[in-house]
C-alpha positions as CSV (number, residue, x, y, z in Angstrom):
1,X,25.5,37.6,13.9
2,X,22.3,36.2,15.1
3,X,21.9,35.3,19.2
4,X,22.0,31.3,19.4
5,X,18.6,31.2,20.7
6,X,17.5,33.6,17.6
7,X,19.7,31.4,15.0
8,X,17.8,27.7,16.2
9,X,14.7,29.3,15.6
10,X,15.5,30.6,12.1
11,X,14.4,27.7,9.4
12,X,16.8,27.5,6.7
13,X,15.4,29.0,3.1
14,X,15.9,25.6,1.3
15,X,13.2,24.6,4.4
16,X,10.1,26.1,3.2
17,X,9.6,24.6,0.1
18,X,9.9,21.2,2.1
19,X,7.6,22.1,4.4
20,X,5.0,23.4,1.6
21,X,5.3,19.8,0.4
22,X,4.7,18.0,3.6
23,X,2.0,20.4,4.5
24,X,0.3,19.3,0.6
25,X,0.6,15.9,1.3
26,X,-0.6,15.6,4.9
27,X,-4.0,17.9,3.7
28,X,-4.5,15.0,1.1
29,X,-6.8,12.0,2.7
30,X,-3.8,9.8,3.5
31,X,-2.4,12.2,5.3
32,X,1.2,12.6,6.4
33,X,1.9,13.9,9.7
34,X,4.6,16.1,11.0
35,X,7.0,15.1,13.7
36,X,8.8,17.6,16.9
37,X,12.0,16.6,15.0
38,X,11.2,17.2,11.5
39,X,12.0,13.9,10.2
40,X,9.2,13.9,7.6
41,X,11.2,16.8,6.1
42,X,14.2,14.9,6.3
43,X,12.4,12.3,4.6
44,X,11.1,14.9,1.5
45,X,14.8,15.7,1.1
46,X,15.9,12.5,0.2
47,X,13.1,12.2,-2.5
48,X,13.0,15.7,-4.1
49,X,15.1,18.4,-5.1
50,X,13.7,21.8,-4.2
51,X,12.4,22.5,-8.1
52,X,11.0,19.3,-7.9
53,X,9.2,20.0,-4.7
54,X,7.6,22.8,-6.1
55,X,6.1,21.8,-8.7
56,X,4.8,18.6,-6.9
57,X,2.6,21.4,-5.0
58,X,1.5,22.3,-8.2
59,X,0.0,19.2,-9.7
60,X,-3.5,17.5,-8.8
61,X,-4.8,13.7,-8.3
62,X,-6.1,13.6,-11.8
63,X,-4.2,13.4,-14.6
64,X,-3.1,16.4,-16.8
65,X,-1.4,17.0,-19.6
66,X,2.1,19.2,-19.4
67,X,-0.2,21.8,-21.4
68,X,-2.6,21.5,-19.6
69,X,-0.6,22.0,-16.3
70,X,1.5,24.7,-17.6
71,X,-1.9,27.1,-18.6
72,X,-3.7,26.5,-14.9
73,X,-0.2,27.1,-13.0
74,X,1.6,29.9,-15.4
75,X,4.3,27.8,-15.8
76,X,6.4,27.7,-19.1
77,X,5.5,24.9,-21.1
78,X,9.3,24.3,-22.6
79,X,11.4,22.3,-20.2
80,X,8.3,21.1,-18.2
81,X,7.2,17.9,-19.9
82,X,10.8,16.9,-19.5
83,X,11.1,17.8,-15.4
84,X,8.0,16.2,-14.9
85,X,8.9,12.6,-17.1
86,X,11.7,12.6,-14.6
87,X,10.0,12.7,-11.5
88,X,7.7,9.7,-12.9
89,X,10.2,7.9,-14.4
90,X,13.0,8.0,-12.8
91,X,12.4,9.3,-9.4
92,X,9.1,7.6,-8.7
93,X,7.8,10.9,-7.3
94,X,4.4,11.1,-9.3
95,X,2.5,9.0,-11.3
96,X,2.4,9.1,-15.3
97,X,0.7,7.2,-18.3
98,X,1.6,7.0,-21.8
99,X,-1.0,7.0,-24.6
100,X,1.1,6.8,-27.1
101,X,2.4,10.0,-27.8
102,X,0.5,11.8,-25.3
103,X,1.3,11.6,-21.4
104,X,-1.1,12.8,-18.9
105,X,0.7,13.2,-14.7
106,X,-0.7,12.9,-11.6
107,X,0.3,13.1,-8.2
108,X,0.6,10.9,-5.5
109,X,-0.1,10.4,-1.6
110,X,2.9,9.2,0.5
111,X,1.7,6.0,0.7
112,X,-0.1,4.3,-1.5
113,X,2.3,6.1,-3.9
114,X,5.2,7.7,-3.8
115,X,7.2,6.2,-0.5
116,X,6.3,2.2,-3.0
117,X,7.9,4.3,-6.1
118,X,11.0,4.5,-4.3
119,X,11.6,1.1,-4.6
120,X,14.6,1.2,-6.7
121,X,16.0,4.4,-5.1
122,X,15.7,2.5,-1.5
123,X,19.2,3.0,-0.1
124,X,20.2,2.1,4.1
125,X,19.8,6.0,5.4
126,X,16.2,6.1,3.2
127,X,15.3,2.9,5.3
128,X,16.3,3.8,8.6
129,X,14.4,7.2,8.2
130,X,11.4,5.5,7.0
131,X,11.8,3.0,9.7
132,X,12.2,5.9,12.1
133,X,8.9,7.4,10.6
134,X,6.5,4.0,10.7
135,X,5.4,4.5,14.0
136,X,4.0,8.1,13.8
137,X,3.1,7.9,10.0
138,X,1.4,3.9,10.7
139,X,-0.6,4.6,13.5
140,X,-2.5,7.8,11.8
141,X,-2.5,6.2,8.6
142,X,-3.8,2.4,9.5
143,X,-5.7,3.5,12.7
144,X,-7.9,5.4,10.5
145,X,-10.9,4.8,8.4
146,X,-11.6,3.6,5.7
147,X,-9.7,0.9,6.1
148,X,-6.4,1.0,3.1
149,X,-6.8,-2.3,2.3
150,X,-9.1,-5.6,2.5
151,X,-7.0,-9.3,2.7
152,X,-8.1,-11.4,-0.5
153,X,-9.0,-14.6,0.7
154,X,-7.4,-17.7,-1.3
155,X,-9.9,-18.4,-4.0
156,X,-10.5,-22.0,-3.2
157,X,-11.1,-21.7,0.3
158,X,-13.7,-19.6,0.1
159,X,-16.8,-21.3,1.2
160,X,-18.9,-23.2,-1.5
161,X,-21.6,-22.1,-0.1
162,X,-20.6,-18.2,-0.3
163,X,-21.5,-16.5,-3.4
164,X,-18.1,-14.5,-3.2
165,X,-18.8,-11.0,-4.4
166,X,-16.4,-10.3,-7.2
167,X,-14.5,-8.0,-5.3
168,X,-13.4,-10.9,-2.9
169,X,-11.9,-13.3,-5.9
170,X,-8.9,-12.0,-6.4
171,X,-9.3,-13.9,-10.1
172,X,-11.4,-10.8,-10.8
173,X,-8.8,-8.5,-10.5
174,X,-6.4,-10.6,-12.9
175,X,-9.4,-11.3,-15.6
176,X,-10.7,-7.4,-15.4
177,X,-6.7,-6.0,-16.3
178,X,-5.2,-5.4,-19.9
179,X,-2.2,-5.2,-18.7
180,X,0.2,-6.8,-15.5
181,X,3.9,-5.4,-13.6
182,X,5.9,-6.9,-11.5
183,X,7.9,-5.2,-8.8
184,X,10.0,-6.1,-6.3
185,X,8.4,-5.2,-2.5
186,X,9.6,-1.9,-0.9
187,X,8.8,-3.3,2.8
188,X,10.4,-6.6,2.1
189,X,13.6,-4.3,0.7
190,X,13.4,-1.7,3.0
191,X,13.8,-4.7,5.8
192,X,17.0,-6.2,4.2
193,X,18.3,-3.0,4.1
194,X,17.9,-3.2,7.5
195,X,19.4,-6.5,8.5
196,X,15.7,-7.4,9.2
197,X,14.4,-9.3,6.0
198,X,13.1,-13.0,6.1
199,X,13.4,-15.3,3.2
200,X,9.7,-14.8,2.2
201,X,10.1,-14.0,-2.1
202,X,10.3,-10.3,-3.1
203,X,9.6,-10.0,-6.7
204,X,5.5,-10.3,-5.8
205,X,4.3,-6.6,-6.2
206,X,1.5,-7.0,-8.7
207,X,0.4,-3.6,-10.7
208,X,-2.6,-4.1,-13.1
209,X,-4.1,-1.9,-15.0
210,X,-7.3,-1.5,-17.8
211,X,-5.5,-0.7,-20.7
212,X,-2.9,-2.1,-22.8
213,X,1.4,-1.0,-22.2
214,X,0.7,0.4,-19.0
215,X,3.8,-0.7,-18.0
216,X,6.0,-0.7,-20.6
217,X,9.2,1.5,-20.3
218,X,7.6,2.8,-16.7
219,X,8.9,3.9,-13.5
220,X,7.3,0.7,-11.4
221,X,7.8,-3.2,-11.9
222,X,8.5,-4.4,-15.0
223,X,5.9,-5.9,-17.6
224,X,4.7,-9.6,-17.4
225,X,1.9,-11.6,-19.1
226,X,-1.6,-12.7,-17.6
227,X,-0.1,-16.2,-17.0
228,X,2.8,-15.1,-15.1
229,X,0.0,-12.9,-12.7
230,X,-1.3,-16.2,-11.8
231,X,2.0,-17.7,-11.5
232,X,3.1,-15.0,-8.7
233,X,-0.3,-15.2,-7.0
234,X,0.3,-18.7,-6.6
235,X,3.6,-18.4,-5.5
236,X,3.0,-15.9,-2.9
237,X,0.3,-18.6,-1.4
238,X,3.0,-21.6,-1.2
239,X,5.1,-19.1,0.9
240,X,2.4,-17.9,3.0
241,X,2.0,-14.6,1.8
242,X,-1.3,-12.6,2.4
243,X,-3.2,-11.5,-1.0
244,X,-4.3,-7.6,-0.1
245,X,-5.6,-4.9,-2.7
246,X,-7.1,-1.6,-2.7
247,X,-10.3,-1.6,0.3
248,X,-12.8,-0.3,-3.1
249,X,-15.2,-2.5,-4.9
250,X,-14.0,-1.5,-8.5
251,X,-11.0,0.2,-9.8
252,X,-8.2,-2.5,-8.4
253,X,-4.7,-1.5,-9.9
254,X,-2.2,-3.7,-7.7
255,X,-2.3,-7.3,-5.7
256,X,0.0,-7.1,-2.8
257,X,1.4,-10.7,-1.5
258,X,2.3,-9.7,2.1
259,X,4.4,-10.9,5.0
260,X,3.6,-10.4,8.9
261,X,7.7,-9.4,9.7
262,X,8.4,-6.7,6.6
263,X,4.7,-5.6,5.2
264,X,3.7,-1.8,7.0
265,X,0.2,-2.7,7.1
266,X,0.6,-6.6,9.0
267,X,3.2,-4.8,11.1
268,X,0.1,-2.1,12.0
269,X,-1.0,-5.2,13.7
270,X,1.7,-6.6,14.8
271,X,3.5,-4.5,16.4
272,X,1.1,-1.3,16.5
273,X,-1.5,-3.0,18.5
274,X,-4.2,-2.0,15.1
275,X,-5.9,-5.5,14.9
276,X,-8.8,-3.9,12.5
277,X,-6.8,-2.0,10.3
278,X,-7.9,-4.6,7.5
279,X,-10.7,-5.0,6.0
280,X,-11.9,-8.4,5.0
281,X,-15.3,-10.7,4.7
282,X,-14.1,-14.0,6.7
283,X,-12.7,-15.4,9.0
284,X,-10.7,-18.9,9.9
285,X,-12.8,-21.4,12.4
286,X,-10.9,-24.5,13.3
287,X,-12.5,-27.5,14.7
288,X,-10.8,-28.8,17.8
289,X,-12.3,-32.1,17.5
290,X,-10.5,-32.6,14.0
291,X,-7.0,-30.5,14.6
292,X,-4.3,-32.6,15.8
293,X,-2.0,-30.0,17.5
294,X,0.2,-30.2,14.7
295,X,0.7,-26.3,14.8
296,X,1.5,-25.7,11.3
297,X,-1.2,-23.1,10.8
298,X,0.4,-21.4,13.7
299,X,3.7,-21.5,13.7
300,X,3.9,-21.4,9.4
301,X,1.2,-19.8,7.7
302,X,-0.6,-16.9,9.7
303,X,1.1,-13.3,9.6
304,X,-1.4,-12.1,12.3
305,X,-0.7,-14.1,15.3
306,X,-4.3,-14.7,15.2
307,X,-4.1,-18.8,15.9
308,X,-3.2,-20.1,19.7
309,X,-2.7,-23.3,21.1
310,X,-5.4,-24.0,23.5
311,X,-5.0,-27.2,25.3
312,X,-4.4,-30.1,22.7
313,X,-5.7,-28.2,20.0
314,X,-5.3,-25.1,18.0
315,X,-8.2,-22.0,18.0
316,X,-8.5,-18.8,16.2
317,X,-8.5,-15.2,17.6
318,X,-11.4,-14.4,16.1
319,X,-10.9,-10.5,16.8
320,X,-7.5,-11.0,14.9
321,X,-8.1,-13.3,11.9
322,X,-8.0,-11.5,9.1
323,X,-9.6,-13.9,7.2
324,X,-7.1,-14.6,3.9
325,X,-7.1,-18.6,4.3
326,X,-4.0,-19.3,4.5
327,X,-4.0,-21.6,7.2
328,X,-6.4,-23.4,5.6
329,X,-4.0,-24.8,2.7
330,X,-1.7,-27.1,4.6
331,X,-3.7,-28.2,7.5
332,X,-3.3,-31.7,6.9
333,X,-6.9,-33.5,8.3
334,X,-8.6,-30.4,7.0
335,X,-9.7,-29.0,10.2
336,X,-10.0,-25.1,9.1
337,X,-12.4,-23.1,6.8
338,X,-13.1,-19.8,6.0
339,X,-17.0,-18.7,7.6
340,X,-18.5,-15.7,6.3
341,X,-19.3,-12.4,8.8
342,X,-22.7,-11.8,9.2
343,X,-24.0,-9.0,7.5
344,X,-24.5,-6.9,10.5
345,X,-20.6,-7.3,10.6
346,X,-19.6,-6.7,7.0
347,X,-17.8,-2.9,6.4
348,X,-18.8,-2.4,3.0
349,X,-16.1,-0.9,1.0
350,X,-15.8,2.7,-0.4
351,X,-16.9,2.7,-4.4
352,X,-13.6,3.6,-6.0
353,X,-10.5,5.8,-5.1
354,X,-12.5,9.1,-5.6
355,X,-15.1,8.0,-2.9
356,X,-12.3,6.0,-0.4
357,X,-10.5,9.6,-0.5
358,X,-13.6,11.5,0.2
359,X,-14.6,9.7,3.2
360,X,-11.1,9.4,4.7
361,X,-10.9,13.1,4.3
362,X,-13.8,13.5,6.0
363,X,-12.7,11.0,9.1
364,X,-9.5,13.4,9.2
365,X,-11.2,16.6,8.8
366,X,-9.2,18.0,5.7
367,X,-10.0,19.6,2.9
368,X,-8.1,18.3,-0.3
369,X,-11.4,20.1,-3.0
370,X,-7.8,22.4,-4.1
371,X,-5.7,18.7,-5.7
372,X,-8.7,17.4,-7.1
């Protein structure tokens, strides 16, 4: 029998493949980082079984086809369409479309990816070990750049004046997509789960996607038509939820409708201290000669803390403001509007996913050229 200083140091087989995974997923650009206490592995275990693990390590960020897999790994082809329909469909571990007979797989970072595919596996121990893991996982993830996301400002406040590229009109996004999901939000879940949720709604995860049946019989959110998009988007603004999407100019595939007490990324700035971890165009300017203290943009509609009361009036943390307009909607004598950045302080954004994951793996110093 092993010494019980020998035994602690010995990893457990079952271990290694866990480890292989975590090390995978924190050389792609989103990283994800290890902790003294292994909780990331702790994490992996509740997500994949060792097989699955595996051949996660296997797989690349652009789609391929189970043959197509099989031939570059030396895997055998029976069984391995099936495993790998499993892990997109009903364990939310990779990503998958269906053409119609032919299915080409993909795998995913931590986040955006796999951790918001858990949605419906989300059970209390998942969320307190991802609750656990926010702190270590947000700061290296939001603290870096490019930024993950950019706030959407509300299409009508944006400033007549302002022609709005179409990457700021969140219209765009909804005209541009063949097809729309609906899912329920992990965060706002995950906080439930944790006696923390507010009574913001939940069902306001948008997916979109360029081609028709994207998300029939899938993994994530359930199918809905254009008009019902709108619907949500509108709904999430009457409860004072921020519009955010994917910090590229083209290639948008979700629209998520955010809350500063449950959403990782407002929490970055709420509670991790990361006021510029999102990107955005504008900004909220009140005029103190028209605001009448009421406190309503305050108190009810920013999720940044980024409005103070200063004297009888109300004024905007400039630094803070991430510039999404909601505050704008119910002010009642119409004292806010969105201003513009100059240009000298615009952070144009990465081209598509291909060119956000090559700068952010340059920024963190990895080299991913083996999943591509």
């Amino acid at each position: 029998m092993l010494p019980e200083t020998r035994r602690s140091r010995v990893r457990p087989m079952s271990d290694i493949v866990y480890r292989k995974l975590a090390k995978v997923l924190d050389t792609l650009p989103n990283g994800f980082p290890a902790t003294e206490d292994g909780l990331e592995i702790k994490i992996l275990k509740k997500v994949f079984a060792p097989e699955e693990a595996e051949l996660f390590c296997d797989l690349r960020m652009n789609f391929e086809t189970a043959e197509q897999i099989a031939e570059r790994t030396g895997r055998t082809l029976p069984g391995l369409d099936e495993m790998l329909t499993t892990m997109w469909r009903d364990k939310g571990q990779l990503f998958a479309i269906d053409f119609g007979g032919t299915r080409v797989y993909k795998m995913l970072p931590w986040l955006w990816g796999i951790y918001e595919f858990q949605v419906n596996r989300l059970d209390r121990e998942f969320a307190e070990l991802n609750e656990r893991y926010y702190p270590i996982y947000g700061k290296q993830f939001f603290g870096n750049r490019p930024q993950y996301a950019r706030a959407i400002p509300i299409e009508s406040e944006i400033p007549v004046k302002n022609e709005a590229l179409p990457f700021d009109r969140v219209s765009q996004f909804i005209e541009n997509a063949q097809s729309f999901g609906l899912e329920t939000c992990v965060c706002k879940k995950e906080m439930r789960l944790l006696d923390k949720g507010c009574d913001k709604p939940e069902e306001v995860c948008l997916g979109l996607a360029p081609v028709p049946g994207v998300f029939e019989n899938n993994s994530w959110g359930r199918p809905i038509s254009k008009d019902e998009a709108y619907s949500v988007l509108k709904k999430a603004e009457e409860a004072a939820l921020v519009h955010m999407c994917a910090n590229v100019e083209s290639g948008q595939i979700y629209i998520c409708n955010c809350c500063g007490c449950c959403c990782g990324l407002l929490r970055s700035i709420n509670q991790l201290g990361i006021t510029d971890a999102i990107n955005s165009n504008y900004y909220a300017l009140i005029d103190a000669d028209e605001c009448t203290g009421c406190g309503i943009c305050a108190e009810e509609r920013c999720q940044v803390n980024a409005i103070k009361e200063e004297g009888d009036a109300f004024r905007v943390i400039r630094d803070n403001c991430i510039g999404c307009g909601l505050c704008i909607t119910e002010c009642p004598t119409e004292a806010i509007r969105l201003v513009s950045k100059t240009a000298d302080e615009l952070v144009p954004p990465p081209r598509n996913d291909d060119d956000w994951f090559d700068q952010r793996a340059r920024i963190r110093g990895v080299d991913y050229s083996r999943y591509k």
